[in-house]
C-alpha positions as CSV (number, residue, x, y, z in Angstrom):
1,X,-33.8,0.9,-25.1
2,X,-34.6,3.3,-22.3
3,X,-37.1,6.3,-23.7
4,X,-37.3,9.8,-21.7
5,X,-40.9,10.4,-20.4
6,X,-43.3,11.7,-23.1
7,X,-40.7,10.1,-25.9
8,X,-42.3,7.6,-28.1
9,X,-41.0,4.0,-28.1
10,X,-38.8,2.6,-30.7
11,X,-41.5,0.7,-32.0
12,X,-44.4,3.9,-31.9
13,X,-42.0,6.1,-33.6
14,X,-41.3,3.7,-36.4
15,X,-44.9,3.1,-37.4
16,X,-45.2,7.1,-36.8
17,X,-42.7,7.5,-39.5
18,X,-44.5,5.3,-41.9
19,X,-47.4,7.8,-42.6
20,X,-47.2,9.1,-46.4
21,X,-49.6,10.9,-48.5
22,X,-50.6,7.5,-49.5
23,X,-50.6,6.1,-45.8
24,X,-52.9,7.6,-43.0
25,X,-51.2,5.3,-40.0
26,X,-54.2,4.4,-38.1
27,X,-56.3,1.3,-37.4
28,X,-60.2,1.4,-37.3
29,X,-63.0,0.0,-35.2
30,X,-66.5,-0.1,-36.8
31,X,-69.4,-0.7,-33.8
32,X,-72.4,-1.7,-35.2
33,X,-75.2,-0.9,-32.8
34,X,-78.4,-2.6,-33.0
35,X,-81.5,-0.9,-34.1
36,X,-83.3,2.0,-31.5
37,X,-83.2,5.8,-31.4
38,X,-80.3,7.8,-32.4
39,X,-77.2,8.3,-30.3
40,X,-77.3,11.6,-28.2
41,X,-74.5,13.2,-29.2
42,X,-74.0,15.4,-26.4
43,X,-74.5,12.9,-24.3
44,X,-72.0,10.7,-25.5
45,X,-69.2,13.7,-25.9
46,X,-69.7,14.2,-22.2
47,X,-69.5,10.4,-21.7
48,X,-66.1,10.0,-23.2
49,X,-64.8,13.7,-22.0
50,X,-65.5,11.9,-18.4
51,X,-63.9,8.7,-19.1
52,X,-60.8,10.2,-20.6
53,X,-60.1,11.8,-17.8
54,X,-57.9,8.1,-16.5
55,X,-56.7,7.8,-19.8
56,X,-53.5,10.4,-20.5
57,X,-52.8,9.4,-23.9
58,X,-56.4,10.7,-25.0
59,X,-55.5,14.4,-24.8
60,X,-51.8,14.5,-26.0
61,X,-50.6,14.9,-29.5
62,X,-47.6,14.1,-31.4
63,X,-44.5,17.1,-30.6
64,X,-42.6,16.1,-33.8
65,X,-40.2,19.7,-33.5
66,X,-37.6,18.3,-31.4
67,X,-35.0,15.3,-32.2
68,X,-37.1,13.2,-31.4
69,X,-41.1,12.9,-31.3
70,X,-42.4,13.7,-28.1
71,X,-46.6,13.1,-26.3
72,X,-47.3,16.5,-25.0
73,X,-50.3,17.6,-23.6
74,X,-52.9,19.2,-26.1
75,X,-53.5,22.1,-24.6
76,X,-56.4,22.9,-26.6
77,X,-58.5,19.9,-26.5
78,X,-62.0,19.8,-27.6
79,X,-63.9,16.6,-27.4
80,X,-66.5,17.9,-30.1
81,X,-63.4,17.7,-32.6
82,X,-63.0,14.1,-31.8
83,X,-66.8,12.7,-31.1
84,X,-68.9,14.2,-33.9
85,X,-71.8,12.7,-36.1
86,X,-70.1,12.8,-39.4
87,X,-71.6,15.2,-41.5
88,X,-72.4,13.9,-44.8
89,X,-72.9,11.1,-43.7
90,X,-76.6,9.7,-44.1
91,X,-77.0,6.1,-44.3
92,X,-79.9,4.4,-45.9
93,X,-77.7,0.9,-46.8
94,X,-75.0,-1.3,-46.0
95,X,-73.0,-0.4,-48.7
96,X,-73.6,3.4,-48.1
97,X,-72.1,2.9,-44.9
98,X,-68.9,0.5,-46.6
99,X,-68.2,4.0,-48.7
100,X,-68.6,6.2,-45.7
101,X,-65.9,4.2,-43.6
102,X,-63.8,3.6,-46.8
103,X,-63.7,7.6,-47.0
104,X,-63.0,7.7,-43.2
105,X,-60.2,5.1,-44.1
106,X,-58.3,7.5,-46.5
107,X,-58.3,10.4,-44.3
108,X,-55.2,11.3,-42.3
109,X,-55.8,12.0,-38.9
110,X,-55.2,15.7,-37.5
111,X,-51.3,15.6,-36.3
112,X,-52.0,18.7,-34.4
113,X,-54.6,16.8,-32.0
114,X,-54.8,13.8,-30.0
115,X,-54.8,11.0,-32.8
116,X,-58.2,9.3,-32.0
117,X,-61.5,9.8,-33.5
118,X,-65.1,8.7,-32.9
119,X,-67.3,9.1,-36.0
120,X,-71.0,8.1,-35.3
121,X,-72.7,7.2,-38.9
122,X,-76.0,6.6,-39.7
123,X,-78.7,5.7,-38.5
124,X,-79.6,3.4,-41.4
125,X,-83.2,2.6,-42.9
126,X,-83.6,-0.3,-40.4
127,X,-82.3,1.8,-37.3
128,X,-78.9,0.7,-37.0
129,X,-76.0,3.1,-36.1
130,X,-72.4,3.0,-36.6
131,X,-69.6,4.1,-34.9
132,X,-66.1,4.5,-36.5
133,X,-63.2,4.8,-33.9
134,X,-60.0,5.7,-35.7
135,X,-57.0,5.7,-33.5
136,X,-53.3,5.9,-34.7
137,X,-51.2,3.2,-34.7
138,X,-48.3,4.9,-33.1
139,X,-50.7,5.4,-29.8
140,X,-51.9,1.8,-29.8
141,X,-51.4,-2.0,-31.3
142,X,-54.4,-4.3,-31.6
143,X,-55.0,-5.5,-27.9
144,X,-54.1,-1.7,-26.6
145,X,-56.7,-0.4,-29.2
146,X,-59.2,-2.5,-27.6
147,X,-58.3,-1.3,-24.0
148,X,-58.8,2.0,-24.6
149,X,-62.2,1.4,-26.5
150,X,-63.7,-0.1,-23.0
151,X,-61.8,2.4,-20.9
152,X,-63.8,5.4,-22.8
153,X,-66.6,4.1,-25.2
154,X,-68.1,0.5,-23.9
155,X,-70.6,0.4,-21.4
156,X,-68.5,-0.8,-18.0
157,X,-69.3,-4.7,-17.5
158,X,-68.1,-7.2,-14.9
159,X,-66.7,-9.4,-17.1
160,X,-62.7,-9.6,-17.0
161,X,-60.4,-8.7,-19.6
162,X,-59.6,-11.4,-22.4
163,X,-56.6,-13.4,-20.9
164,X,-56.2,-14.3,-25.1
165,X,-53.1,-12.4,-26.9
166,X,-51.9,-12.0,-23.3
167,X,-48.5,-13.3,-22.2
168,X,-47.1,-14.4,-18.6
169,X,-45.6,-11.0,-17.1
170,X,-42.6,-13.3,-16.6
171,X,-42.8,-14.9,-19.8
172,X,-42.0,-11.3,-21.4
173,X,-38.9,-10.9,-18.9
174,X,-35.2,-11.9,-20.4
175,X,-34.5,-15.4,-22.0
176,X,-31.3,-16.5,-21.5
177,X,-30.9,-19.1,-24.2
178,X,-32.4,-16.8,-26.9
179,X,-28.8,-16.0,-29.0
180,X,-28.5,-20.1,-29.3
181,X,-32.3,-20.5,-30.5
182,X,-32.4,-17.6,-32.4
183,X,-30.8,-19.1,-35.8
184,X,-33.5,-21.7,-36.1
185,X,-36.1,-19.2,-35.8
186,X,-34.7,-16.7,-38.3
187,X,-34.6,-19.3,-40.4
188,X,-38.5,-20.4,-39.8
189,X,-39.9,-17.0,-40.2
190,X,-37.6,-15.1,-42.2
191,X,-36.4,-17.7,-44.5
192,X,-38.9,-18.8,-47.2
193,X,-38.7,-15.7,-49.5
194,X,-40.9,-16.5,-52.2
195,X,-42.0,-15.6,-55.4
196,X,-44.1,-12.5,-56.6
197,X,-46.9,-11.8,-54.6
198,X,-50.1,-11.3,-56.2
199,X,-50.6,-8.1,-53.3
200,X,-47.4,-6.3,-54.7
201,X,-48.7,-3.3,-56.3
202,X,-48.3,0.0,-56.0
203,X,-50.9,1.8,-53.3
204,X,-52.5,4.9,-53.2
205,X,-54.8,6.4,-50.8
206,X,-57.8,5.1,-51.9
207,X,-59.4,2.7,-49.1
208,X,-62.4,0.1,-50.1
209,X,-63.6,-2.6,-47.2
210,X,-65.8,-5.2,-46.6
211,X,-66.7,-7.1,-43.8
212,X,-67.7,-10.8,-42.7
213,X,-69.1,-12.5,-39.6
214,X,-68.4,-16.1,-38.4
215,X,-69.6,-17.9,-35.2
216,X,-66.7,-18.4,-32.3
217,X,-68.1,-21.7,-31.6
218,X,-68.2,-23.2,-34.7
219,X,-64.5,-21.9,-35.3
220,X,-64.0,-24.1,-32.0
221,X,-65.8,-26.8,-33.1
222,X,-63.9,-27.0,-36.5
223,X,-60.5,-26.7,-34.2
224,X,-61.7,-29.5,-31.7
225,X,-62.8,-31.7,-34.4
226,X,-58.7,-32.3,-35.2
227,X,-56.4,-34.9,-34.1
228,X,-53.9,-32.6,-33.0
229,X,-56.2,-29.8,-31.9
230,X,-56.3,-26.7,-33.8
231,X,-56.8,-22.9,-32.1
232,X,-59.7,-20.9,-33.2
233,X,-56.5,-18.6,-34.9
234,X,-55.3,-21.4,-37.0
235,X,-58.6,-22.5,-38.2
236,X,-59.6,-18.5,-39.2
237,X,-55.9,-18.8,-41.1
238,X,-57.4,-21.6,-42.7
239,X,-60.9,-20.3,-43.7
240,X,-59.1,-16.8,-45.0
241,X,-57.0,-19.3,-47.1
242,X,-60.0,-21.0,-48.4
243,X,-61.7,-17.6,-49.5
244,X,-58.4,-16.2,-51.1
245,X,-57.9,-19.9,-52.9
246,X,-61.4,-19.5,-54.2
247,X,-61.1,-15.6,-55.1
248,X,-58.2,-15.6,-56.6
249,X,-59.0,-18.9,-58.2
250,X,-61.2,-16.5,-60.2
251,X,-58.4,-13.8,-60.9
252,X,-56.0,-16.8,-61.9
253,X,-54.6,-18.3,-59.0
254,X,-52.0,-18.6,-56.3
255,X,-50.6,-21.6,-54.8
256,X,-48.7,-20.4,-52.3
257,X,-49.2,-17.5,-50.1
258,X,-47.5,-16.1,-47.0
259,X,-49.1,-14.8,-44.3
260,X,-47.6,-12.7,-41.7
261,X,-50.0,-12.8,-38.2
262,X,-49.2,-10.3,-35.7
263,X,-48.4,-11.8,-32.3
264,X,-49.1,-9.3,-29.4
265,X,-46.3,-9.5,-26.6
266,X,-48.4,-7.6,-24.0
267,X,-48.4,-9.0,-20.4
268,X,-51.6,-10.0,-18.0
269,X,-51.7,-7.3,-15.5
270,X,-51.2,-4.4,-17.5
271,X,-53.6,-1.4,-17.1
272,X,-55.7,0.2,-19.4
273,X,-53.7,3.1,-19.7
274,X,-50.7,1.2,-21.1
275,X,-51.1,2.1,-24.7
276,X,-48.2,2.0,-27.3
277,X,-46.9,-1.2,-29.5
278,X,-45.8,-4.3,-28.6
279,X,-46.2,-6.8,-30.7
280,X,-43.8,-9.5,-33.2
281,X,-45.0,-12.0,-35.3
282,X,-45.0,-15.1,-36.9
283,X,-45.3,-16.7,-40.5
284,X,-47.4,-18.8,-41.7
285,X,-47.5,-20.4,-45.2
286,X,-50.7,-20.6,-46.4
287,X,-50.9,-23.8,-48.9
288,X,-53.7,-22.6,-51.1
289,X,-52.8,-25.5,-53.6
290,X,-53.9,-27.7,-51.0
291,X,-57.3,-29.0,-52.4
292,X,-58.8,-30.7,-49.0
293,X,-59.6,-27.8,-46.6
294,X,-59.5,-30.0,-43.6
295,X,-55.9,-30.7,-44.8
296,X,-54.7,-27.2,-44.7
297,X,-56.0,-27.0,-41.5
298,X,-53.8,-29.1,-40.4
299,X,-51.1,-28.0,-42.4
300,X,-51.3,-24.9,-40.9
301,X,-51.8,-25.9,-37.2
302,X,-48.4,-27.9,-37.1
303,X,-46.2,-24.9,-38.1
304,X,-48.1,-22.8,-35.8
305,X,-47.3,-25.1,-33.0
306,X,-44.1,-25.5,-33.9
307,X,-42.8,-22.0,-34.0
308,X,-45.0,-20.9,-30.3
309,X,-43.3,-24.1,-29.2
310,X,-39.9,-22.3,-29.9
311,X,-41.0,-19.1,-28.5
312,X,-40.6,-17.4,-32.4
313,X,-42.5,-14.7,-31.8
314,X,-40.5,-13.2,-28.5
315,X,-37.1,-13.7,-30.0
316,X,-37.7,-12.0,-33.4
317,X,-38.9,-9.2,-31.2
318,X,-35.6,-9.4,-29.1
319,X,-34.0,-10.3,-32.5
320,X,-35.4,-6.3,-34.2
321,X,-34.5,-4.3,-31.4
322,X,-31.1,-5.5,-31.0
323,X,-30.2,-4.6,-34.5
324,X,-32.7,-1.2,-34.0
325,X,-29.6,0.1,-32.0
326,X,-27.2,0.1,-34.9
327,X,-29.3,2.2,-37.2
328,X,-28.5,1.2,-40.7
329,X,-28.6,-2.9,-39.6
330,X,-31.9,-2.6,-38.1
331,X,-33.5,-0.6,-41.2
332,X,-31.9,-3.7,-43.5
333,X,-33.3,-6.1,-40.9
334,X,-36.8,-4.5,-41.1
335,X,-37.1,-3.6,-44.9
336,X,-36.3,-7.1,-45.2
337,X,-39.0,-8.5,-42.8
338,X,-41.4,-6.3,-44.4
339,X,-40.8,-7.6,-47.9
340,X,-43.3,-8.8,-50.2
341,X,-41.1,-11.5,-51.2
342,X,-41.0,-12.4,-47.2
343,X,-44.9,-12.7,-46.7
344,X,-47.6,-11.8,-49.3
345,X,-50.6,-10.4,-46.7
346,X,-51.1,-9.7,-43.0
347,X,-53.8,-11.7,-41.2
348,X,-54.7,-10.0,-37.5
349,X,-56.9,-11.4,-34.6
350,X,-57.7,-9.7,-31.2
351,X,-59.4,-10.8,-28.9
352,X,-62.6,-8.6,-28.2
353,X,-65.0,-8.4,-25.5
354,X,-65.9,-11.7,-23.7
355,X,-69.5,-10.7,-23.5
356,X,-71.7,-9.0,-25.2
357,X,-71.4,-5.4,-24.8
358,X,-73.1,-1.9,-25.4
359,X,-72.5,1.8,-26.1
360,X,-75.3,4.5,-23.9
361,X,-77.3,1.7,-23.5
362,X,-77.3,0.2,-27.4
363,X,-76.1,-3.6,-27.7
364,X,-73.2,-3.7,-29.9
365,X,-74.9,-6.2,-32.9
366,X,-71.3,-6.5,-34.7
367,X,-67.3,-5.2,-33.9
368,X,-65.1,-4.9,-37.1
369,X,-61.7,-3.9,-37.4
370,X,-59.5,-2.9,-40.2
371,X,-56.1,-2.1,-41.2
372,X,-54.8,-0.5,-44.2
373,X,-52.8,-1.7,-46.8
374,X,-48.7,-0.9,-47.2
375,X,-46.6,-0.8,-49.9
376,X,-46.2,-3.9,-51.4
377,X,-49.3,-5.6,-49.2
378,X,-52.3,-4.1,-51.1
379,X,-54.4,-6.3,-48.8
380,X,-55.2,-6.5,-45.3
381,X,-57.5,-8.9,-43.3
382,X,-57.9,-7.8,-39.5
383,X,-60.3,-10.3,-37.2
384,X,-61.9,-9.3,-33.6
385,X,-64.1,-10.9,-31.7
386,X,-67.0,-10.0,-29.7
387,X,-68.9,-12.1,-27.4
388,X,-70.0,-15.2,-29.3
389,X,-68.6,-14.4,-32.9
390,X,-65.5,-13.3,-35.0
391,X,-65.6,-10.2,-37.4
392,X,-63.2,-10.5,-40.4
393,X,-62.5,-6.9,-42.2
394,X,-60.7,-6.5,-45.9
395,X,-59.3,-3.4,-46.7
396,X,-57.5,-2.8,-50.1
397,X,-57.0,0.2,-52.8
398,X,-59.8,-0.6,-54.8
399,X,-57.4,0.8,-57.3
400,X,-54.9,-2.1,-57.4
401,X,-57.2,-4.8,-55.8
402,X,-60.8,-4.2,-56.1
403,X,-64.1,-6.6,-54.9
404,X,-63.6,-6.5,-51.0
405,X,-67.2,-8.1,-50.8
406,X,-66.4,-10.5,-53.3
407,X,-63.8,-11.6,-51.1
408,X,-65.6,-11.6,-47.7
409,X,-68.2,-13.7,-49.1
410,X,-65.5,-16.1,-50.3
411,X,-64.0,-16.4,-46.9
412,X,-68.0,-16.8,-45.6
413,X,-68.3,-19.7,-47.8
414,X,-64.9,-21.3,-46.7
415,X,-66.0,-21.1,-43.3
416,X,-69.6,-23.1,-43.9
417,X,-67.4,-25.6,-46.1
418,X,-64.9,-26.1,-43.6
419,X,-67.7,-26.1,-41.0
420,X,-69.5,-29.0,-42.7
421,X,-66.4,-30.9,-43.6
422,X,-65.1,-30.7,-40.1
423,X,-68.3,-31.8,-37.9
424,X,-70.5,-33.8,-41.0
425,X,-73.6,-30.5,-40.3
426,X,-74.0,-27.9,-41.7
427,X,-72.5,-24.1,-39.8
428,X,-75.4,-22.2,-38.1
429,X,-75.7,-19.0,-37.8
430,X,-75.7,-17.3,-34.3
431,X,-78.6,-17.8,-32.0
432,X,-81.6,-15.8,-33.3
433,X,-79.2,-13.9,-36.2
434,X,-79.9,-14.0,-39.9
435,X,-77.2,-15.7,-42.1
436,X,-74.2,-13.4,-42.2
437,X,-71.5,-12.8,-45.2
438,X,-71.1,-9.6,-46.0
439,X,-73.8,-7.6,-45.0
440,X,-74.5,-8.0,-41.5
């Protein structure tokens, strides 16, 4: 579907459309930096009003007055609204700065602005400093969020962009067989409806999140360790099913889960002003009644391969957007997809920086992300990795779902089991970093 210039896409405007009282629409980053003196703010606002200058998106807002919803220039921009030291917001723990970003979590962004904010927070008693980029998930999916975080925040580095949640440009270009594979793959990802979900309650706009940190190359070792080979995304599937088997193990149990995992259909050789959504996904059972975690490993790997292997990801993309252009089809199509009954909780992973990076001159000590919860998924786990490790955010309404932390430090303990399991030692930390669960 061909959109006039300025119009959002299909997919932008649909997410758009999803904000509520209860749902705030945006996706946030959490830069730890490592202990030293206190951001310059001015510094930094004039920074990021220089950088934005290449990057259009960051000074339009939303024109939703017309038929359709429209990018237009804000003619009023002001980087102080957008880079600010949050007021209020004084750090002296951890956990003071879990409530501040929960708070930041719950808060709608200004529709009458460009829909990205950078909140610094902090500096904590040990000299840490925060920042929390919110940006709106109409502007940007996972791997665009991280483009536009290096085109105006991240020091500038040599290193090249992650090739990882990339596709072939031609590998995103038509695929002529698709209408004869297509059955078999509705059938693999849409077809296992299960039974109640124990994340199908009722949300409101309360936000609570916790946070978890696990070495990239012991994720690799765990994978390499396999007879048939697991990726580093189908072992994190597998540690996130260990912690929920042990956490809800606690709250009664679940034997089965479904996970839906975003699957990013950007192409190698886009530039970092190519913003917007494109992304499918895939589903992946989650055998939590599986009592051998190397075994559910596995379990998981070979449907993982199998569906890639049939291209799943591009055709139920192809799939949506055919049916988007009869209106009341692709609405069924989507309310369906989105059911709880279809998959119980999303499970995200983009690829971060490749090295390790900085902000004015601070090293970035840990990257976070989080998503917020929908209707009938109270839960939402969100992974990103920076340079040599893997940061797992949980967001729920503490309301429906409470003990975040609980459940970060049940994932963290999944990990060092599967870890030991998996290569007979026990998991390390990071070179010259503390042991890590849920606060960093």
């Amino acid at each position: 579907m061909v959109t006039e210039p300025g119009e959002l896409s299909a997919d932008d405007a649909r997410i758009l459309a999803m904000e509520s009282a209860v749902l705030t629409g945006h996706t946030l980053k959490l830069i730890v930096l490592a202990p030293g003196e206190p951001l310059d703010l001015a510094a930094l606002r004039a920074s990021v009003l220089a950088r934005i200058a290449d990057q259009p998106r960051a000074r339009q807002r939303i024109d939703a007055g017309g038929p359709e919803p429209r990018w237009v220039e804000a003619s009023d921009f002001d980087v102080a609204r957008h880079v600010r030291r949050r007021a209020g917001a004084e750090c002296a723990t951890w956990d003071d700065l879990l409530a501040v970003v929960g708070g930041l979590m719950s808060e709608h962004l200004d529709r009458s602005r460009p829909l990205w904010t950078l909140d610094l927070v902090g500096p904590l008693a040990d000299g840490r400093e925060a920042i929390a980029v919110r940006m709106h998930h109409a502007m940007v999916d996972g791997i665009a969020g991280m483009r536009f975080l290096e085109a105006i925040l991240l020091d500038p580095d040599d290193a090249p962009m992650h090739a990882a949640g990339t596709r072939e440009a031609d590998a995103a270009g038509p695929r002529h067989d698709a209408w004869r594979r297509l059955p078999a793959a509705v059938l693999r990802e849409l077809g296992h409806p299960g039974a109640a979900s124990p994340f199908d309650r009722p949300v409101t706009i309360a936000r609570e999140l916790a946070f978890a940190t696990v070495p990239l190359l012991g994720l690799r070792e765990i994978g390499a360790s396999r007879p048939a080979r697991a990726t580093v995304n189908d072992v994190l599937l597998a540690v996130v099913a260990g912690g929920l088997h042990a956490w809800l193990g606690a709250r009664g149990g679940s034997r089965h889960l479904r996970a839906q995992v975003p699957v990013s259909l950007h192409h190698r050789g886009e530039g970092t002003t190519d913003l917007g959504n494109r992304d499918s996904f895939l589903g992946v059972d989650l055998p939590l009644a599986e009592p051998d975690p190397l075994r559910r490993l596995d379990l998981i790997g070979r449907q993982t391969r199998e569906e890639k292997q049939h291209d799943d990801p591009a055709l139920m993309y192809d799939l949506f957007h055919a049916l988007g252009r009869w209106g009341l089809a692709g609405e069924v199509a989507q309310r369906l997809a989105d059911s709880s009954r279809e998959f119980s909780v999303a499970i995200s992973n983009v690829p971060g920086p490749r090295v390790a990076v900085s902000v004015s001159g601070r090293d970035v000590r840990d990257l976070y992300s989080s998503s917020e919860p929908a209707a009938g998924h109270v839960l939402r786990i969100s992974a990103i990795s920076c340079a040599d490790e893997m940061g797992v955010g949980f967001c729920s309404d503490p309301t429906a779902l409470p003990d975040m932390t609980g459940l970060a430090a049940a994932v963290a303990a999944a990990y060092r089991d599967l870890h030991a399991r998996a290569t007979g030692s026990a998991a390390d930390p990071p070179p010259g970093r503390p042991p890590k669960e849920t606060t960093p």
